[in-house]
N, C-alpha and C positions, 0 to 999 in steps of 0.2 A: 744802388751802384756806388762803390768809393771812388776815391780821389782818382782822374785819370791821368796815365803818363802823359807826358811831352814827348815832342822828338828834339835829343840833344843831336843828333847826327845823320849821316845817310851814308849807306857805301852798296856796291853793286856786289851780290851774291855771285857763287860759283856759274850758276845759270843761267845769268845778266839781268835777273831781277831787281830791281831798287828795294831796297830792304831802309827800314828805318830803326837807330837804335836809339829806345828810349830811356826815361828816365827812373824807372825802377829797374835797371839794369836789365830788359829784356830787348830782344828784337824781333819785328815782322815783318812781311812786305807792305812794302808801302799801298797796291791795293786791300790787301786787308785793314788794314790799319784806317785807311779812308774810308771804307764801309762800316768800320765799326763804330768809328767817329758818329755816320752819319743816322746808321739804320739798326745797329747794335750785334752784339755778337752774330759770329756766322753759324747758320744752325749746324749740328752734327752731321757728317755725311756730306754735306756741301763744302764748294767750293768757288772763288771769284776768279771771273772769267776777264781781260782785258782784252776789249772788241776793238779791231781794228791794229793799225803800226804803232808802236810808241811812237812818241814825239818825243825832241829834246829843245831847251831853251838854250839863248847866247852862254848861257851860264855853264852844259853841258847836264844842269839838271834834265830827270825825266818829267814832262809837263804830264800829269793824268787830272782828268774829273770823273766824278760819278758817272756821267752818261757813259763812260767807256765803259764801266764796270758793271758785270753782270753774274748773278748767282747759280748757279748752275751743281751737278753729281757730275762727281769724277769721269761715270760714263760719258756725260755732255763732253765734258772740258777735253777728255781724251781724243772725241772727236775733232773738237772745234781745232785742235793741234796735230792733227794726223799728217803726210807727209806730203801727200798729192792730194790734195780733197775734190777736185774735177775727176779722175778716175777713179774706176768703178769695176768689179769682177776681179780676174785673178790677173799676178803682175803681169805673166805673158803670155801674150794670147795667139804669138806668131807661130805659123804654123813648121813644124818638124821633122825631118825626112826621119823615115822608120827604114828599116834594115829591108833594102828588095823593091822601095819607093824612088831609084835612081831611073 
């Protein structure tokens, strides 16, 4: 392994991700960046999951640790982020008067 970046900076992506940008002139999000710190690069195909609400400090920084962060495939993560995740089956399941049901 060479020399690892620092982070000179932090600004919020399009998304509202915390992105940090480092000092070989690259940028990531800040949980990747904290799992790779910890546990080393993310394997192919995968991806970090942040479990639970962000937090923010007085500062307006975003507060994350490891325990929030978890490895997960795309299929995971897509779940973990879906729209209503308590419903289940099709959107509407109310029923529909048909032509001659008056």
């Amino acid at each position: 392994m060479g020399k690892q970046a620092k982070i000179i900076g932090f600004f919020t992506n399009q998304r509202g991700d915390t992105t940090v940008r480092l000092s070989n002139n690259s940028c990531q999000t800040l949980y990747k960046y904290m799992w790779e710190q910890n546990y080393g690069k993310v394997p192919k195909g995968c991806q970090i999951h942040h479990i639970g609400k962000k937090r923010y400090g007085k500062n307006g920084n975003e507060i994350c640790s490891l325990k929030d962060l978890m490895l997960v495939t795309p299929v995971q993560h897509k779940y973990f982020h879906r729209k209503n995740p308590k419903k289940t089956g099709s959107k509407n399941r109310s029923k529909r008067k048909t032509k001659g049901s008056d």
